[in-house]
N, C-alpha and C positions, 0 to 999 in steps of 0.2 A: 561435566567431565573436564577435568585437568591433564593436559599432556606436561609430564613434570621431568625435570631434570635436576634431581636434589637426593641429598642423603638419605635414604629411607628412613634412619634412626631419627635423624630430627624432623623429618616428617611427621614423624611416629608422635614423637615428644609435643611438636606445635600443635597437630591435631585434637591433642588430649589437650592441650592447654585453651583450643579454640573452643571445647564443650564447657569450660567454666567459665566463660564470658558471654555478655551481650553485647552484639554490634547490629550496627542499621544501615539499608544500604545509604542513605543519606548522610550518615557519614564518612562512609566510605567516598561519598563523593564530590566532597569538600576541596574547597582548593587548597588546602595548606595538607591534606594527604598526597598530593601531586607532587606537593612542594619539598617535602621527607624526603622523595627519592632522587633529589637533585642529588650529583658527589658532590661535597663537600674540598673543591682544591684547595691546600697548600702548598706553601712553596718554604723549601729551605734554600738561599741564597738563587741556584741558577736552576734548580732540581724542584721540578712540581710534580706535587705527589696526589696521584686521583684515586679515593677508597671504591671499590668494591665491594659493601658489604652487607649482610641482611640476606632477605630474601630476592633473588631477581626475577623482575616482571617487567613488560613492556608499559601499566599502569598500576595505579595502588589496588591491593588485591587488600583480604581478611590478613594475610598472615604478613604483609606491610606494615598494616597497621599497629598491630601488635609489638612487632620483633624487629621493624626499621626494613629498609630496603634500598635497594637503586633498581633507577628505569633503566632499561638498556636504551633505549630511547636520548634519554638524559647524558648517561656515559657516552655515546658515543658521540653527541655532540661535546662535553667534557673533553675526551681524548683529541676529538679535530682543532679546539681551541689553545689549549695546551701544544700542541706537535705545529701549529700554526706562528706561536710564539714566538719572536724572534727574541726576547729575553730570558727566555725558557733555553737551557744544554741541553737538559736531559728527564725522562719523564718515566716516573714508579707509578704501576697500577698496586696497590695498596690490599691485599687481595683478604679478606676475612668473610666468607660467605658459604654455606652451605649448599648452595646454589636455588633454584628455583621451577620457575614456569618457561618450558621451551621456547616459546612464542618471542619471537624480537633478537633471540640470541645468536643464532647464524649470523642476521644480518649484522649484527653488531661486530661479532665476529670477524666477519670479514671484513666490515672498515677499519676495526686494529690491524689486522694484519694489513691491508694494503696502505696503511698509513706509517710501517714501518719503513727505516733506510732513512728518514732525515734526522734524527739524532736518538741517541738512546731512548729504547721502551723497553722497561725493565719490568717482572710480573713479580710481587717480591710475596708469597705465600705464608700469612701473619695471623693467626696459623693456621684456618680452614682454607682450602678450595677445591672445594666438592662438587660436583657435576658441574654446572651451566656454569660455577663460578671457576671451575679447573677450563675448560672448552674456551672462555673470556681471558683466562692468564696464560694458554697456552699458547695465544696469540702475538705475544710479546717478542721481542728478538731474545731474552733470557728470560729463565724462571729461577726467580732463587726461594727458596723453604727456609723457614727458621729450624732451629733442630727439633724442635718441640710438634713440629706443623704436620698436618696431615694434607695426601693431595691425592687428586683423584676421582671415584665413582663415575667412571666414563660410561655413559649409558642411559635410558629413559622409560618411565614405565608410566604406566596409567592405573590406577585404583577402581575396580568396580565392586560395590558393595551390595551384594545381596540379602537386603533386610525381608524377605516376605516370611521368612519365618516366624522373625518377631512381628510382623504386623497379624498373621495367623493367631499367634499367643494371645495379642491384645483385643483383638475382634474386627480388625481394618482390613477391609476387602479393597482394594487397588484395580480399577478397572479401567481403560486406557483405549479411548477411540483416535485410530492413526489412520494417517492416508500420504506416502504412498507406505508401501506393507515394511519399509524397516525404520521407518520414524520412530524414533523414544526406544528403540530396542533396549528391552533389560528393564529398563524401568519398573516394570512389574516384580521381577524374581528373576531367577537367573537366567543369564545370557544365552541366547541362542545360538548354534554353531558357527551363522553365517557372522553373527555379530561380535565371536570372540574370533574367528582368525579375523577380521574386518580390521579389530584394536590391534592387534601381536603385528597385523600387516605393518598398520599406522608408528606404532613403536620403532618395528623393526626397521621403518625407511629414517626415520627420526634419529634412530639409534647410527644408523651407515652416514648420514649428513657428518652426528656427529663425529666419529671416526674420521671421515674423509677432513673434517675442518684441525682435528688436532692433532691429523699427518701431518697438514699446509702446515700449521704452527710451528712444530716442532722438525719440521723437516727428517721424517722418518717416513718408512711405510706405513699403510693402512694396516699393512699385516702384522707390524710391531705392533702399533696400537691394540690391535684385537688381541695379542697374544700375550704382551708384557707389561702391560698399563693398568693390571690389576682386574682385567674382567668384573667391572663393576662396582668393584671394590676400592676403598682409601685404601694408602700407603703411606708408612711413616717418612719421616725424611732422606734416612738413610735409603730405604726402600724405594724411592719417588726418584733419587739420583740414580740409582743404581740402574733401575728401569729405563730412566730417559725420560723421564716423567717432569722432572726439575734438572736442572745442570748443577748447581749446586747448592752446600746450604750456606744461611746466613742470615743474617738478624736486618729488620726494616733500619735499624740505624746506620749499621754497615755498609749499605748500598746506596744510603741516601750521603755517607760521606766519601764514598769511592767516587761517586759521580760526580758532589762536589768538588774533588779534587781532578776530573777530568778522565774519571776510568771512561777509557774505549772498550764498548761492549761488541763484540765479534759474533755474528750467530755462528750458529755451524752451516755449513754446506748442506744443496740438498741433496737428495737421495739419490742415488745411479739409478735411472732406468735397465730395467732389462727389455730387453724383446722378447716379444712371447707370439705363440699361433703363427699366421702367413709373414708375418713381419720378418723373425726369426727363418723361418724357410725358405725366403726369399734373400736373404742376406747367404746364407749357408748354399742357396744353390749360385749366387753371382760369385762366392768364393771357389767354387769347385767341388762344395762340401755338401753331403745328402746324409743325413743323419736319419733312419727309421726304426 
């Protein structure tokens, strides 16, 4: 089972493309597949630029293999190296990726974001970033999209594939001794109750991290997030600004010669709290004020 954070459509598309090949776990676990998802830094004069791109995993998976990838692992050492830099100004996450496998992303997550404040981290969206790799850019102190770019798919789903029909067609009887009683659940045929809200559970906490991490990012609500971020869904450029999604648009060269030239990047402010519950009724009865 894969807890994923990636565009379903190219899900869709890598999936079909992984039935017309052969791979072995051996080579999957070679060292120079470890070594694919290193990023790739360059630098243009003071401005280092770290790619985001491929499929994102915490290690080389099938669809690394294939399609190219970064560790989150890897990047987030990348990013502390780079932002460590004293001949480094300013630093572009290079952002082209569909996104990936949940697994490693928070945590990475969060060491972009608390590694913001000592000089520009710019997320520049060239032109995917689709789930895990939107969640990764929104961590930046700006996001910028090229006009062509899509961003977005905030959100996490799991796949469960119920083949016992075709294994019926073909004459394959599937029989399956477990201990304790929900070990291997589904494996047989389809999910049982306790085992599909079990997933939707697992998704849905997966799904609120994510949210809660690309409020922090963006310095919005959880509740913006939920409501205007696309519900799951890309968004074109224009659409991504518009939302709060990207701040604005603009081409990877653009920003790689703003920064060159010493652009000061400003994030926005964060969000006003409100008070809510006893909080709120405690404030409103120390002023005089009893609202029911």
């Amino acid at each position: 089972m894969r807890l994923l954070a990636i565009d379903a459509q190219t899900y869709d598309t890598w999936t079909a493309d992984l039935g017309r090949v052969t791979l072995s776990a051996e080579a999957l676990a070679r060292p120079e597949q470890a070594a694919r998802l290193v990023p790739g830094r360059r630098s243009s004069g003071a401005v280092a630029v770290v790619p985001i791109a491929g499929f994102i995993s915490q290690k080389p998976s099938f669809f690394s293999m294939l399609f190219g990838g970064t560790s989150t692992v890897a990047l987030t050492a990348a990013v502390r190296e780079v932002m460590a830099d004293a001949t480094v100004g300013a630093v572009i996450l290079a952002v082209d990726s569909p996104g990936g496998e949940v697994f490693g992303v928070p945590e990475a997550a969060r060491a972009i974001r608390e590694l913001r404040g000592g000089k520009p981290l710019v997320a520049v969206v060239d032109p995917v970033a689709a789930s895990a790799a939107y969640y990764l850019a929104s961590q930046a102190d700006e996001v910028v999209i090229t006009p062509s770019g899509l961003a977005g798919s905030v959100g996490t789903f799991v796949v469960h594939v119920d083949d016992s029909a075709f294994l019926e067609r073909v004459g394959v009887k599937l029989e399956v001794f477990r201990a304790p009683e929900r070990k291997a659940e589904g494996i047989e045929g389809p999910l049982p109750d306790d085992a599909r809200k079990g997933l939707q559970a697992m998704v849905d906490e997966f799904t609120a991290t994510f949210e809660q991490d690309v409020a922090k990012g963006r310095r919005v609500s959880v509740e913006k997030v939920r409501q205007d971020f696309g519900r799951g869904t890309v968004m074109t450029a224009a659409q991504a600004v518009r939302a709060g999604l990207a701040d604005r648009q603009g081409t990877l060269e653009q920003v790689i010669a703003e920064l060159a030239r010493g652009r000061k990047v400003e994030p926005a402010p964060e969000p006003a709290k409100q008070d809510g519950g006893a909080e709120a009724r405690l404030r409103a009865l120390v002023a005089g004020v009893v609202l029911e």
